[in-house]
N, C-alpha and C positions, 0 to 999 in steps of 0.2 A: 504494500500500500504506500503511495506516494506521501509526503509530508510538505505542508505549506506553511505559508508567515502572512501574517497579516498584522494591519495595523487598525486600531478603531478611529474613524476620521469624527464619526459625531453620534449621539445618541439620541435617538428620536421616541421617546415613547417606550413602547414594548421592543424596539426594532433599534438596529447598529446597523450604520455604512463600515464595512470594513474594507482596505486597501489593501493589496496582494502586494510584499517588500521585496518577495523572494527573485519578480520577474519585473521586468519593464513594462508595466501597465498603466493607465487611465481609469480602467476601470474600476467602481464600489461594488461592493455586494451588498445587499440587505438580509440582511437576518437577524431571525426574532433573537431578543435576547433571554428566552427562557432558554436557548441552548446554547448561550456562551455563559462564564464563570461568572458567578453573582455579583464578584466585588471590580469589574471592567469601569473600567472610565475612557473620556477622550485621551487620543493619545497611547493607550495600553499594546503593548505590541501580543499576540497568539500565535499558536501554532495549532496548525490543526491536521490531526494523524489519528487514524482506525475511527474516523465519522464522531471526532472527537476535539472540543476547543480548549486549551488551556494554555494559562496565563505565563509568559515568558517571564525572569528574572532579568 
């Protein structure tokens, strides 16, 4: 299973814009934040591996 990075650009609500660090992108992704780590804020860099988000150090 491949593994990604993101970064949280802004939190809306129930829902996070996340930004992919790992590749040259433009693109956000929206996802709900009942499946990213409870304590996320703007700015929080993730990783996400086995359909799973947690919080980088």
């Amino acid at each position: 299973m491949e593994t990604w990075y993101y970064q949280v650009v802004s939190i809306d609500g129930d829902y996070a814009n996340l930004k992919r660090t790992d590749v040259e992108t433009q693109d956000v992704k929206l996802v709900a934040r009942a499946l990213l780590p409870p304590e996320i804020a703007e700015g929080s860099r993730l990783k996400y591996e086995w359909m799973q988000y947690e919080i980088m150090e």
